[in-house]
C-alpha positions as CSV (number, residue, x, y, z in Angstrom):
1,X,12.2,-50.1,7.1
2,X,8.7,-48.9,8.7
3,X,10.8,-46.1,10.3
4,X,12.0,-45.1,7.3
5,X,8.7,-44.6,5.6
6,X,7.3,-42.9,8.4
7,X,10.1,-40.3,8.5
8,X,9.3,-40.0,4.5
9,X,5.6,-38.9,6.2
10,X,7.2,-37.2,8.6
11,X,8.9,-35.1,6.5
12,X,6.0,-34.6,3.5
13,X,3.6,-33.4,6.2
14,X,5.9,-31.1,7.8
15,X,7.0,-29.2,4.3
16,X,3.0,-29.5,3.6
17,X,2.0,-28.0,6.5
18,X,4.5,-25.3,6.0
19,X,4.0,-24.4,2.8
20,X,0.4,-24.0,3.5
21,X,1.1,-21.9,6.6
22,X,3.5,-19.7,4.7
23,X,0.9,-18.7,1.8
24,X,-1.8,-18.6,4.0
25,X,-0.8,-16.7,6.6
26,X,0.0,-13.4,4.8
27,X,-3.2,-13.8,2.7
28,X,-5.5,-13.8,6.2
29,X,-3.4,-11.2,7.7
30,X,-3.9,-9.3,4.9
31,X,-7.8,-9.6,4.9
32,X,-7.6,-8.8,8.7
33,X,-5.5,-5.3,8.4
34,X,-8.0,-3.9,5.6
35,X,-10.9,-4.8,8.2
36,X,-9.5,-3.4,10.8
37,X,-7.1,-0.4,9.3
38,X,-8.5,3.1,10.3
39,X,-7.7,6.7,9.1
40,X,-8.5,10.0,11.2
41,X,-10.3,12.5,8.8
42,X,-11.0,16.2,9.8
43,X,-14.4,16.9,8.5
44,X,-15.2,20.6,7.3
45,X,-16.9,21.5,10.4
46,X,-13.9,20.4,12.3
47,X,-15.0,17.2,14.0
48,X,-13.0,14.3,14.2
49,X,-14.2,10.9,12.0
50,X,-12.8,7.5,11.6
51,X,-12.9,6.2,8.5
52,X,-12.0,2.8,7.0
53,X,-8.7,3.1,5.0
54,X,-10.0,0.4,2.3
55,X,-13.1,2.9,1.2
56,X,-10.7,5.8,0.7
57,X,-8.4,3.7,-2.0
58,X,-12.1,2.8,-3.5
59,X,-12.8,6.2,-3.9
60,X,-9.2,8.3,-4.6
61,X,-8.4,9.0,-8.1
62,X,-4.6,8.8,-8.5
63,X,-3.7,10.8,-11.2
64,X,-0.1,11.9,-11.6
65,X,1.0,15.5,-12.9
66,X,2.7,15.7,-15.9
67,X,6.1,17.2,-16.7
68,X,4.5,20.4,-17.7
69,X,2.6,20.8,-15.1
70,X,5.1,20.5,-12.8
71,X,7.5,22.9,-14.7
72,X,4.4,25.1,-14.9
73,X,3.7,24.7,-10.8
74,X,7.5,25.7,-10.3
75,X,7.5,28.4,-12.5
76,X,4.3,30.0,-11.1
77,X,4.4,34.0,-10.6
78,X,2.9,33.6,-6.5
79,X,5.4,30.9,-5.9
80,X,8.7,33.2,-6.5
């Protein structure tokens, strides 16, 4: 019976251990790629910068256009 119960152990720590791994691991992977993620940006006197991608999706507005202004865009006089 002690084999049993240590397979039962066995078994808990394993399914544990994995579970932990599997929510973890995407979570601190995560965390590292916003650290470490960088974006070329051309600055207006034409130099080259780096910038950290997380500070741009701080700072960009996302604002969709509406149906009319789309319709409006297409139908535009300079676009024809």
């Amino acid at each position: 019976m002690p084999t049993k119960n240590n397979r039962r152990k066995f078994i808990k720590s394993v399914i544990v251990a994995g579970t932990t791994i599997g929510v973890g691991a995407p979570l601190l992977h995560h965390l590292q790629s916003e650290e470490t993620s960088m974006v070329p940006m051309l600055m207006p006197d034409g130099t080259l910068v780096m910038v950290k991608k997380s500070a741009l999706e701080q700072n960009t507005v996302a604002k969709k256009a509406t149906e009319k202004e789309v319709f409006d865009w297409m139908n535009d006089a300079h676009k024809k």
